[in-house]
PLY file of the C-alpha trace (Angstrom):
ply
format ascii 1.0
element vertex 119
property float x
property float y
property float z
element edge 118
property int vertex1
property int vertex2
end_header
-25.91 60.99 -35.83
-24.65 62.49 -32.55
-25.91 63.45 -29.66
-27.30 67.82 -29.90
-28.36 69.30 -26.81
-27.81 72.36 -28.69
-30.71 72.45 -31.00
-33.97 73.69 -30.13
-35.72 71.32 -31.62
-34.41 68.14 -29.81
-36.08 69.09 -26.50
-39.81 68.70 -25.34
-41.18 71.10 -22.34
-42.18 68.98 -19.42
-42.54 72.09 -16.65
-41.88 75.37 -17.34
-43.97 77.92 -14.68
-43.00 81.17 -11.93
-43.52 80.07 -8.41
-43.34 82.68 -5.79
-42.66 82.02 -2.45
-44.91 83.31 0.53
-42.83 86.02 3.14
-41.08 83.80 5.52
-41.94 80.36 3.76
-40.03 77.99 2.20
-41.16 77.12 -2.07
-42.85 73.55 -1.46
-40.88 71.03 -3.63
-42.35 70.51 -7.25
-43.10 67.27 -8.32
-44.17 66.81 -12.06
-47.05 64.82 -12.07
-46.23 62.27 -15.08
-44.31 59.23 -15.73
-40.90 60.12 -17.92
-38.75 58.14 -20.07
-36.52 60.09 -21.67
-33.00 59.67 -20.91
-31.61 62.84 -20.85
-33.60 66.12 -18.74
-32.66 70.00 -19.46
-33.45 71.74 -16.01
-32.83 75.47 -16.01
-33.81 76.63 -12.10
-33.70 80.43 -12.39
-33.92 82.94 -9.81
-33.94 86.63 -10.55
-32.91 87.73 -7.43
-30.11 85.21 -6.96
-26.99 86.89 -5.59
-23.36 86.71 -7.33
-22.45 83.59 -4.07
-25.31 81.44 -4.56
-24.37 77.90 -6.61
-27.15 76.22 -5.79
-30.25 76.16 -8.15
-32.05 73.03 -6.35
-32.11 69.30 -6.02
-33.54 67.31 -8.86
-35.17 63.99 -7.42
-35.47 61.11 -10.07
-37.85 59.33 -7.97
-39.59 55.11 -8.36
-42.53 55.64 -11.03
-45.28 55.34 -8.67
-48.68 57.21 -7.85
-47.26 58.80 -5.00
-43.34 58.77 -5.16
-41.40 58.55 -2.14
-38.24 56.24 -3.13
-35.30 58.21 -4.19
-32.87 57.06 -7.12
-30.71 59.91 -7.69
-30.08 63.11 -6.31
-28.70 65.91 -8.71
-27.32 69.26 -8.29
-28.52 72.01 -10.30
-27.05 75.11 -10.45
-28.58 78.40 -10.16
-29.54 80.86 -13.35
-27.62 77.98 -15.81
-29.09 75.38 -17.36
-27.99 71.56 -16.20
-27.70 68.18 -18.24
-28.87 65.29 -16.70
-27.77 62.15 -17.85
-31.05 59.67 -16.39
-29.56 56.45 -15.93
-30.03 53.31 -18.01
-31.40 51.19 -15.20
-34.56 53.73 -14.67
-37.21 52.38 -18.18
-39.29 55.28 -15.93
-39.41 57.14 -13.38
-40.79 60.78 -11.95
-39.55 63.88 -11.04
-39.30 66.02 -8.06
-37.69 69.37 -7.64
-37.01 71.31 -4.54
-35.77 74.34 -4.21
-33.16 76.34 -1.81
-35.00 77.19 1.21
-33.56 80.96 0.74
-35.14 81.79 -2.71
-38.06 83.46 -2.28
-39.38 82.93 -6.17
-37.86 80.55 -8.72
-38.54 80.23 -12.64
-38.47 76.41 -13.57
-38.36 74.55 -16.67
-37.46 71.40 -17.15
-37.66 69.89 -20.59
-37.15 66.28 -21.84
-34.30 65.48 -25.13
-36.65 63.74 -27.94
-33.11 64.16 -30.46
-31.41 61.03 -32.01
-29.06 59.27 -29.50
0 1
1 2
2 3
3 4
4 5
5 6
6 7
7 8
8 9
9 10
10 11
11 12
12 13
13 14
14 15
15 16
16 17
17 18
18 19
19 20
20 21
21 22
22 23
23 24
24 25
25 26
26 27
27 28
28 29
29 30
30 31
31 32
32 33
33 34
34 35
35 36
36 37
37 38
38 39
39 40
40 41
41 42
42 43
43 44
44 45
45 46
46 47
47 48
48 49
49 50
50 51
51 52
52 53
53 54
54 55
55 56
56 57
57 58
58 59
59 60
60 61
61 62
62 63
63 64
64 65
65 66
66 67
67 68
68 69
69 70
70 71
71 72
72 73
73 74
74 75
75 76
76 77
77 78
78 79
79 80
80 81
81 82
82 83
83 84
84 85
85 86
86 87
87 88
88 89
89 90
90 91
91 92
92 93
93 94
94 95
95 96
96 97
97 98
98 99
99 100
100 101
101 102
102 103
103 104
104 105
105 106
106 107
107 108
108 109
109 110
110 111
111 112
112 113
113 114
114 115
115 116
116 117
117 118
């Protein structure tokens, strides 16, 4: 069987919530609380104010699996409004997530979901 982002059913919900920004402060990053393992995250930063320039969605940190994270392994671009593949790399058995957002949106709707399909 092949690989099917596609289908529904192939991905688990890790994070999906509505954070709104206070007037004049920046969104505080978002770090998912659990240990992951999957190798392949859906992460669909949306923004319904986002103008027709902005790329930008947010980084997604794949950080060490520890209590308290604070050793990067990847940085990944995420685009705004559009939901991004990432490919987790092989060497990571775990590992935890952190997601910050542009410093200019002033809410974001995240959801980041983890592929349980056949690879």
């Amino acid at each position: 069987m092949a690989v099917d982002f596609a289908s529904s059913i192939n991905w688990t919900a890790l994070y999906d919530s509505l954070t709104i920004g206070a007037a004049g402060i920046q969104i505080a990053p978002i770090t998912l609380s659990s240990s992951l393992n999957f190798r392949f995250l859906r992460v669909a930063a949306n923004n319904q104010n986002a103008r027709s320039s902005w790329k930008l969605g947010g980084y997604c940190f794949l950080m060490v699996d520890e209590p308290n994270p604070e050793v990067i392994v990847e940085r990944i671009f995420t685009s705004v409004n559009k939901p991004s593949i990432i490919a987790v790399p092989d060497y990571l058995a775990s590992y935890r997530v952190v997601f910050s957002p542009p410093k200019w949106f002033d809410e974001i709707s995240l959801q980041i979901d983890g592929y349980t399909g056949t690879l």
